[in-house]
BAKOL-318563 format. One record per atom (N, C-alpha, C): x negated, y, z; residue in three letters. Coordinates in steps of 0.001 Angstrom, whole numbers, plus 500000, padded with zeros to 6 digits. Example, Ala and Ser with C-alpha at 12.3 -4.5 7.8 and 13.67 -1.06 7.14 Angstrom:
! BAKOL-318563
486810494310507800ALA
487700495500507800ALA
486800496700507800ALA
487150497750507080SER
486330498940507140SER
487100500030507870SER
***
This chain:
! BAKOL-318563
192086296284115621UNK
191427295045115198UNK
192369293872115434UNK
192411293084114418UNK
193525291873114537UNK
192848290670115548UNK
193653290211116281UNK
193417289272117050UNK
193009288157116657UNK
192298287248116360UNK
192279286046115894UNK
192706284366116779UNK
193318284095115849UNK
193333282558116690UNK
193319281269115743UNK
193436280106116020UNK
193343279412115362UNK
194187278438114507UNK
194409278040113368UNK
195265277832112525UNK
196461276955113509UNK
195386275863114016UNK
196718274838114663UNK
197120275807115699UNK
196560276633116460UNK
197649277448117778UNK
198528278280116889UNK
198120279021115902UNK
199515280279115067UNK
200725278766114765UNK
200268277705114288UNK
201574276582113750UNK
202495275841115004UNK
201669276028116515UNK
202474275802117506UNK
203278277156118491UNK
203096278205118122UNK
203624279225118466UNK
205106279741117819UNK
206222279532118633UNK
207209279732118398UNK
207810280677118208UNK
208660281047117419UNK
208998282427117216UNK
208327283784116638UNK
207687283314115785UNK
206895284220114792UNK
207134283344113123UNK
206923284779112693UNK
206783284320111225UNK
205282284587110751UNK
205569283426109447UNK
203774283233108883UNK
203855283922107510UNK
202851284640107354UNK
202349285505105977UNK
201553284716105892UNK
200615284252104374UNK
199537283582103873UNK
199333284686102105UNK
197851285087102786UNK
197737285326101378UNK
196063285107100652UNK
195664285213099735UNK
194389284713099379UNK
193591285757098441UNK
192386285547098892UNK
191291286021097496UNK
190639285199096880UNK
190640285753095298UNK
190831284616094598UNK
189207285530093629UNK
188235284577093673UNK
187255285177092983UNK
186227284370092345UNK
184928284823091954UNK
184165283659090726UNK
183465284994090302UNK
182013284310089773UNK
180774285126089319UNK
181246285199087917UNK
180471286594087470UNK
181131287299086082UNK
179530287211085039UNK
179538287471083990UNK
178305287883083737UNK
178518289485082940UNK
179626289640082971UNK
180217291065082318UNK
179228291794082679UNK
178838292867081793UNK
178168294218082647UNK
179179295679082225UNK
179183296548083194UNK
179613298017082918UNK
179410298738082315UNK
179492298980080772UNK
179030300207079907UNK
177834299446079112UNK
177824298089079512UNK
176424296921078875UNK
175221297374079854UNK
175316297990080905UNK
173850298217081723UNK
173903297833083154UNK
175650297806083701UNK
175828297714085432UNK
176141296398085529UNK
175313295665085648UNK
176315294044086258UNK
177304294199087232UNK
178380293406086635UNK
179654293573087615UNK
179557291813088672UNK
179002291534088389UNK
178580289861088739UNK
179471288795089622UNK
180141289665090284UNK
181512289084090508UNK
182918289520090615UNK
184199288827090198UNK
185299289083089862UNK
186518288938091236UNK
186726289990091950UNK
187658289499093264UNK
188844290244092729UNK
190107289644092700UNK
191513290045092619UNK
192251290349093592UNK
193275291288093624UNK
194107291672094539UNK
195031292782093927UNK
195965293076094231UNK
197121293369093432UNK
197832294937094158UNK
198491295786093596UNK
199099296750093584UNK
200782296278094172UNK
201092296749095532UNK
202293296061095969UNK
203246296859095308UNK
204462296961095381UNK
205404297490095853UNK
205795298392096442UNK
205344298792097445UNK
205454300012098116UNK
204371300874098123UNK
202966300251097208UNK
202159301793096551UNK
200421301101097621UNK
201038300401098118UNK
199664299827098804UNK
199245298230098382UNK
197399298550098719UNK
196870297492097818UNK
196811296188099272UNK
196741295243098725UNK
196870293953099114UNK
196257292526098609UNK
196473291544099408UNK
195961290310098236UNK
197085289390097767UNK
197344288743096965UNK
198703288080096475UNK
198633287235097823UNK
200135286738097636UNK
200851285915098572UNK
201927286685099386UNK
202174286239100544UNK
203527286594101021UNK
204043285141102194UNK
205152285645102701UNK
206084285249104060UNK
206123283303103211UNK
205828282517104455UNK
205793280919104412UNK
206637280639106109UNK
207265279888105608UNK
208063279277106486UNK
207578277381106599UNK
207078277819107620UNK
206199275775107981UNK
206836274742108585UNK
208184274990109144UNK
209114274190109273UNK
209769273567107772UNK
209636274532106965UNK
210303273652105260UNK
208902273316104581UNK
207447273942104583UNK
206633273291103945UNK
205668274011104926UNK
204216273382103857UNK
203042273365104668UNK
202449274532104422UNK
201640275450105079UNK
200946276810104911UNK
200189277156103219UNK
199488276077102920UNK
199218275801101828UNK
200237275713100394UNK
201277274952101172UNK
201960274737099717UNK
202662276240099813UNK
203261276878100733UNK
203818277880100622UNK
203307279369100020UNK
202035279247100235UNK
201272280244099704UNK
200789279611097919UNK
200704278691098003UNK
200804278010095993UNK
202167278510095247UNK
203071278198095996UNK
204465279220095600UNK
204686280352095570UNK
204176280854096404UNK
203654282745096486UNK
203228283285094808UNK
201999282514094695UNK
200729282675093783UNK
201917282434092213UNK
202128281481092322UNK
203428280839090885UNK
203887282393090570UNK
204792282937091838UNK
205529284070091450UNK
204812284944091019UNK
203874285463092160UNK
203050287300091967UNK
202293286621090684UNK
201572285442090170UNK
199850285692089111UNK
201086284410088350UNK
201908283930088368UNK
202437283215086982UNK
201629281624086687UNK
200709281549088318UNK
200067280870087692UNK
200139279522089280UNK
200539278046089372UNK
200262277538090536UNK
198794277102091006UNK
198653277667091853UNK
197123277583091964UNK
196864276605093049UNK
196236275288092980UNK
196282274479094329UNK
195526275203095311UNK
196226275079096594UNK
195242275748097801UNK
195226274785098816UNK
194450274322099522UNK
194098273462100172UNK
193533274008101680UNK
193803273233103040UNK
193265273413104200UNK
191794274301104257UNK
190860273814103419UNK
189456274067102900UNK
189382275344102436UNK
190340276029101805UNK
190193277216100981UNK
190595278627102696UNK
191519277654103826UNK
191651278915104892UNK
190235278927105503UNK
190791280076106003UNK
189694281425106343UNK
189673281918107923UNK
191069282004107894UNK
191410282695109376UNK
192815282957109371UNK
193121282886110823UNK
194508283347111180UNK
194238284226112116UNK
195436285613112271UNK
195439286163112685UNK
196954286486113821UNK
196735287214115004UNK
198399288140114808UNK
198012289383114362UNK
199434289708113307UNK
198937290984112727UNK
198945292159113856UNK
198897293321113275UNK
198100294257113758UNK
198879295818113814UNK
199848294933112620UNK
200871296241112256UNK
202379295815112265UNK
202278294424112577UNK
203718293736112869UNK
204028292909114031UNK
204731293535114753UNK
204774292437115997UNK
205624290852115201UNK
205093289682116330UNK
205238288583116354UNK
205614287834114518UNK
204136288358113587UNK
203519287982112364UNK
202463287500112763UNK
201660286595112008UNK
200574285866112037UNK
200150285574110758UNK
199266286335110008UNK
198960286697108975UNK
197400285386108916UNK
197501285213107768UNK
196689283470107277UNK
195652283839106533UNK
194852283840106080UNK
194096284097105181UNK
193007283332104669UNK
193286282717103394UNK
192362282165102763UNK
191471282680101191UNK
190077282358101118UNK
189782282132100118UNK
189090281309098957UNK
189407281631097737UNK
189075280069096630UNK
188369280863095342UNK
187351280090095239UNK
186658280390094138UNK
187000279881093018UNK
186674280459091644UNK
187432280192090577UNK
186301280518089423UNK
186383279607088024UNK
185919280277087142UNK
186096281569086647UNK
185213282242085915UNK
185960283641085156UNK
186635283390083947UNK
187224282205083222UNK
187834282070082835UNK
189288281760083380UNK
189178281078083880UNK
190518280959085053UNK
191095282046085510UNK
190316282702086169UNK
190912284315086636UNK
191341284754085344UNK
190291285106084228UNK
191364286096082943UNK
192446285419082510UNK
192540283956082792UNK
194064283374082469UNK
195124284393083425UNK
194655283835084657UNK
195636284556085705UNK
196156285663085662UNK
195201286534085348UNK
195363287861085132UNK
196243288145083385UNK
196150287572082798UNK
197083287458081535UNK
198561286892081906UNK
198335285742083043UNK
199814285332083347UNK
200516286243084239UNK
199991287015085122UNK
200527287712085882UNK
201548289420085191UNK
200890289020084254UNK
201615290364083069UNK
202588289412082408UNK
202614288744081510UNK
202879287614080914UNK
204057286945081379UNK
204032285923082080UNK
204775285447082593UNK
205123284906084350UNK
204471285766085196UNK
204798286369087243UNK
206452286765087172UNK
207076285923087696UNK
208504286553088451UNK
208292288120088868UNK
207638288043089859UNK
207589288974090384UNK
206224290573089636UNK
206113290128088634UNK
205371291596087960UNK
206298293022087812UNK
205741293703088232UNK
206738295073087711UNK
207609295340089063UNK
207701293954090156UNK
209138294303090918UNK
208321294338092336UNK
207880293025092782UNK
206657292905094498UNK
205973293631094085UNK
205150293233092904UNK
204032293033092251UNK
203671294182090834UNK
203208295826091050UNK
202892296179090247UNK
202004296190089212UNK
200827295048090078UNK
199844294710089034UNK
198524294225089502UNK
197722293539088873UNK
196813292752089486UNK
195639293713088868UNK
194633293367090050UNK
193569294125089285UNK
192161293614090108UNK
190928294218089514UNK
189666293486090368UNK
188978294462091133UNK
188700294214091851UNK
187607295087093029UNK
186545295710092677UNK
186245297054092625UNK
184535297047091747UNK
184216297161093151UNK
182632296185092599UNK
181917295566093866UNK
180725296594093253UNK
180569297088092687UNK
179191297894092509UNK
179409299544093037UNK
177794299935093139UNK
177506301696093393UNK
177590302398092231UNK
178384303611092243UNK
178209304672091339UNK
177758305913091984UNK
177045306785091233UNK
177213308130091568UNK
178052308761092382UNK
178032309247093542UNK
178802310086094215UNK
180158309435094720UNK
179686308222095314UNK
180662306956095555UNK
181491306304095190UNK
181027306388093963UNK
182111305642092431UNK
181986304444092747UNK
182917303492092554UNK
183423301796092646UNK
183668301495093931UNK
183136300554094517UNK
183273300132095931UNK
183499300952097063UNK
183052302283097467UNK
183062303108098262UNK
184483303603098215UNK
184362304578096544UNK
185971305355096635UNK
187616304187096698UNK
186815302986096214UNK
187922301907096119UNK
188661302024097907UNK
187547301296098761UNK
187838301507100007UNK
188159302592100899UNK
188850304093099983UNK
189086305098101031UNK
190483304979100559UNK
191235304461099916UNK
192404304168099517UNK
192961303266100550UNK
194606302912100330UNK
195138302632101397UNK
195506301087100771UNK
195528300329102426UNK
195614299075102327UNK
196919298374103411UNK
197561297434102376UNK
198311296823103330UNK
197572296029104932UNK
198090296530106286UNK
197882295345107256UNK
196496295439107580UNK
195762293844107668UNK
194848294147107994UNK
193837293598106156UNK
194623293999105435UNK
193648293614104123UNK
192322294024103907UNK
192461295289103973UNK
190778295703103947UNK
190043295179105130UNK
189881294614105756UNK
189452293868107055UNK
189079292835106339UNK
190231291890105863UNK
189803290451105165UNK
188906290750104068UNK
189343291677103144UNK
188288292111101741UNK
187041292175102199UNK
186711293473103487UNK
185086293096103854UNK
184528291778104549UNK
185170290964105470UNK
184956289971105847UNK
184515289032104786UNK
185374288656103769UNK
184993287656102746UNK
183909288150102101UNK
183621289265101400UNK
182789289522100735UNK
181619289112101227UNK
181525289553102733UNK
180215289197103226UNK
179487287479103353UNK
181108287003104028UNK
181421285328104090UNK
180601284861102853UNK
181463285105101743UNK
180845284548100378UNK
179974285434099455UNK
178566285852100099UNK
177860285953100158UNK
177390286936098754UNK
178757287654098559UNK
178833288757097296UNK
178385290163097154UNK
178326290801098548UNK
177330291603099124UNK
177173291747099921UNK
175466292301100505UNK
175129292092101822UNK
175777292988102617UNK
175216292823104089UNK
175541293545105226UNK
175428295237105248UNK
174231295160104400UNK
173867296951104529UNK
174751297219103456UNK
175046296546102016UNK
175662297186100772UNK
177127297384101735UNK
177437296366102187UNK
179026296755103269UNK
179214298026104107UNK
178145297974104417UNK
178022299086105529UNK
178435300054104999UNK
177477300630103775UNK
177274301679102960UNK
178150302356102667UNK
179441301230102192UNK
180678301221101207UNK
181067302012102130UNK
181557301408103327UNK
182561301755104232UNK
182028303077104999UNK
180708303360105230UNK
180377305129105614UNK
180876305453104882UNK
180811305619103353UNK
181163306390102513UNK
182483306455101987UNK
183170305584101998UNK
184640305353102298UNK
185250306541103404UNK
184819306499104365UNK
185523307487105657UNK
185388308630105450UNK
183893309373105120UNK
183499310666104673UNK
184259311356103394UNK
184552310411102507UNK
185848310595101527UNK
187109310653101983UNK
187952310210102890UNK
188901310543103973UNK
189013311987104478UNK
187823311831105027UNK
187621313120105889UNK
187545314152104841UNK
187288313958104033UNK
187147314897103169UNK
188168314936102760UNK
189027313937102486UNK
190451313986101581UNK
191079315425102309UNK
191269314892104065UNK
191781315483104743UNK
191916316863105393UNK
190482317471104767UNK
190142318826104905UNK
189411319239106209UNK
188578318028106608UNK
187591317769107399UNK
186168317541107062UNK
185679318409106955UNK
184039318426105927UNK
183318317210106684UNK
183946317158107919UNK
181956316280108790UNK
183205314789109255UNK
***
């Protein structure tokens, strides 16, 4: 479990580096097959080394501010500058899987038009598509049969402490409840275990 502390103590702590990265989401009215409401749209991207994550990346706060550095992040991985503001953080952490990192995390709501821009620029025209950044994609937040969407999403592997922040926010911004969380994540592990050739 990542430690938490608070934005101004990670910016007076010397000798660490700062990661900032964000979820970027907004209500949909799309439905699945025309019958499953998908009702909201959360992004997060396919890294580089085969694990999922949320855009952003390494900020240095001696040359700029946590904010602007993670708007420069966003330019490269989604093609697109997205203002982020004090208001949009979430939490700071030390990471969990890196000594002396302090991983930032904010999130910003967005139209669903805005996002399908993003998601067009990030193919389109992202520095970094194809190279950090294999590809952006959205979260299914809904139940299927035999733990289709949300469940099997979460038995997959995640950078750090990302899947940590993914359930945290979801709940934060109020996209699904406590028990639908719960649910995900039993059923998430039992798919593990199962991956692993562990029936129970």
């Amino acid at each position: 479990m990542a430690e938490q502390i608070t934005r101004e103590d990670a910016l007076r702590r010397e000798g660490y580096r700062h990661a900032c990265h964000i979820m970027l989401y907004g209500d949909s009215s799309a439905k699945l097959f025309g019958k499953i409401p998908i009702k909201h749209i959360v992004l997060m991207q396919m890294r580089f080394d085969g694990l999922l994550g949320f855009p952003g990346g390494l900020v240095n706060p001696s040359e700029e501010t946590l904010e602007a550095g993670l708007s420069r992040e966003l330019h490269e991985e989604v093609g697109v500058a997205v203002p982020v503001g004090v208001d949009n953080h979430v939490s700071s952490c030390l990471s969990p899987s890196c000594p002396r990192l302090i991983t930032h995390f904010y999130v910003k709501k967005m139209t669903e038009s805005e996002l399908k821009e993003m998601e067009r620029a990030a193919v389109a025209t992202a520095t970094d598509h194809g190279l950090e950044v294999l590809g952006m994609f959205r979260v299914p937040l809904y139940f299927l049969k035999n733990g289709g969407g949300l469940p099997y999403f979460l038995s997959h592997s995640f950078i750090s402490n990302s899947r940590a922040q993914l359930l945290s926010a979801l709940q934060r911004c109020g996209l699904l409840s406590q028990g639908e969380l719960e649910k995900a994540v039993r059923q998430a592990e039992q798919m593990r275990l199962t991956r692993c050739g562990d029936p129970h």
